[in-house]
N, C-alpha and C positions, 0 to 999 in steps of 0.2 A: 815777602814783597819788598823791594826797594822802596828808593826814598824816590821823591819827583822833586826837581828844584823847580821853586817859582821866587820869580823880584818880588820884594816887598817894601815898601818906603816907610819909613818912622812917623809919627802921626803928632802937630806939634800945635792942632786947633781941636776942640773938643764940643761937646755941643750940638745939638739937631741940627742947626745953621753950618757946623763946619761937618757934620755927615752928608748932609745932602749935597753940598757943596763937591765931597770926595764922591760921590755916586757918578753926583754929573760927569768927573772927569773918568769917567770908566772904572773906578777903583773903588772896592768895598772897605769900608770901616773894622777893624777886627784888631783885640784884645788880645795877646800873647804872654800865657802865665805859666802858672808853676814852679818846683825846687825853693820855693821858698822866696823867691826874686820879686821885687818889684816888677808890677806889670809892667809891659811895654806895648804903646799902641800903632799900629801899623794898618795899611792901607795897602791891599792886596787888587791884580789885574783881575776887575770884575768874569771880564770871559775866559781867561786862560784857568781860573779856580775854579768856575762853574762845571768847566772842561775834566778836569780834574775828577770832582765829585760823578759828575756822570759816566767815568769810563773805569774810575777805581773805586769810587764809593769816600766815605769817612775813615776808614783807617789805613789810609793811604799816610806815609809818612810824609812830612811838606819840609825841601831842603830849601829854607827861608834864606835867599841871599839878601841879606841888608845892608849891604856897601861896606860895612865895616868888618866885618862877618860873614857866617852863619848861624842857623841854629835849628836845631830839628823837631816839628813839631806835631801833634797828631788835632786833626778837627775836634772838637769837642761838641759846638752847640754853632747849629748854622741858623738864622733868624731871617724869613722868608717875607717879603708882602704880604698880606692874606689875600688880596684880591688882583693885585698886578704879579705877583711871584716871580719878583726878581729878589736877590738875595741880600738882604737890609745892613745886615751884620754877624758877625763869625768870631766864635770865641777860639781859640788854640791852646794846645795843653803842651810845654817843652817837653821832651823826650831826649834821655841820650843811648848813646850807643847801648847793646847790651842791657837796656835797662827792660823790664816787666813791666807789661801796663795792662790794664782791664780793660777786655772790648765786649761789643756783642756783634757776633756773625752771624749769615743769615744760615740756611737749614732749607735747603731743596730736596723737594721731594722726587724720587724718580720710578721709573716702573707701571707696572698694571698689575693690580691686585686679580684677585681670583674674579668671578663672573658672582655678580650678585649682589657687587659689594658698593660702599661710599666711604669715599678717603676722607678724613678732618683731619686737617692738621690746625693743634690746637696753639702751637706757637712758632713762629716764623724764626725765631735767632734763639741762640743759647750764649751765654756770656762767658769768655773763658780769660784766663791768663797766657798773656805769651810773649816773646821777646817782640819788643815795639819795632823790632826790621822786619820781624819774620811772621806778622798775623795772616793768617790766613784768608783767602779769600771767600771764602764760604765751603759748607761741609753737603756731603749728601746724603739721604738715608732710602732707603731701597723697600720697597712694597712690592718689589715682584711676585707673584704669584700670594701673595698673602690672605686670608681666610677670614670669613668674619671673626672678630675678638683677640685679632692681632694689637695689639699697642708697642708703638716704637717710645723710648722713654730717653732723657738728655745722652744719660749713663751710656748707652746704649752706643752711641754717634764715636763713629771710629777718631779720635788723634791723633796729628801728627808728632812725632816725637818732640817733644819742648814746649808742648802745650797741656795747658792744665785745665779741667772746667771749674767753672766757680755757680754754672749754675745747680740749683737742686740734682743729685743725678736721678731722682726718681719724678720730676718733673714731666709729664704727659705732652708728646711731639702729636705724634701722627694716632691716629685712631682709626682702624677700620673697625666698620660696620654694616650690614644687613641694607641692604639696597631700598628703602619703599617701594612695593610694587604699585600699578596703575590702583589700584582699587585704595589701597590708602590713602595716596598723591589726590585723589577725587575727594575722598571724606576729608580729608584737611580743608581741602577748597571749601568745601560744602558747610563743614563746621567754622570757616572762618566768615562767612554771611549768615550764618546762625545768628537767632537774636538781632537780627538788623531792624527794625519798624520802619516802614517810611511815615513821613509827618502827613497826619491828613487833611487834606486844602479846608483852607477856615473857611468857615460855610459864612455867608453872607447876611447882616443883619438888616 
């Protein structure tokens, strides 16, 4: 994956009062670190990086034009509103060319299993190494025709050349199994209002 260049402006007030301040004028708050450098704080186009993350995701490499420069660098920690979910604040991690960085990617599932069956996939991303130009944008694993007592496992997940996993390889992905028929699906229901008492009306003195 290439890099995306986005403006970024040096950040020179600090403070809840000088964040809020940067929101107002469209631009996010965010901390650029790494190599050992002094942090550096910057103030990114609220809508052009939300853009970003929605159509690349986080390891999307960001070609930070800062007037003076650039510098290259990957999302680390994006920091969200909890109730209005606009995006508060954004850490950045420097990246250079060539260099190896840890991510975690996601893991799609694809296919139809056998007849009988229920897919779980017991984890969404595996976390691999690889050159910070070149991450991947997500992996697939295939449950075609697969049988009950199938298990796909990290190990498993094809890469592409220059990529390394770092997760577990025996790590548990996808899980098939055994479909509940109607007659179980009932008795779950039935054993989950098992044991229920209703309260009985206070009789009247």
């Amino acid at each position: 994956m290439s890099e995306v260049r986005l403006a970024a402006e040096p950040r020179t007030e600090f403070g809840k009062g000088a964040a809020r301040r940067t929101r107002r004028a469209g631009k996010i708050p965010a901390v650029l670190y790494g190599h050992g450098s002094e942090p550096k704080h910057v103030a990114l186009p609220a809508l052009e990086f939300a853009r970003v993350l929605r159509t690349h995701g986080t390891n999307t490499v960001l070609a930070l034009d800062l007037g003076e420069g650039s510098e290259l660098a990957l999302t680390k920690t994006v920091t969200t509103h909890p109730l209005r979910n606009y995006i508060e604040h954004v850490d950045l991690l420097l990246v250079n060319r060539g260099e190896k960085v840890t991510v975690d990617v996601t893991v799609a599932v694809t296919g139809t299993a056998a007849s009988g069956t229920l897919i779980t996939q017991e984890a969404t991303e595996i976390q691999v190494e690889a050159d910070a130009l070149n991450i991947p944008d997500g992996f697939e694993v295939s449950v075609e025709g697969a049988a009950v007592g199938t298990q796909i496992l990290a190990g498993q997940v094809e890469l592409p050349a220059g990529v390394t996993l770092v997760t577990d390889p025996e790590a548990l992905l996808v899980n098939v199994v055994a479909a509940p028929s109607a007659a179980q699906m009932e008795a779950a229901v039935d054993a989950e209002g098992a044991g229920v008492v209703e309260d009985a009306p206070e009789s009247e003195s």
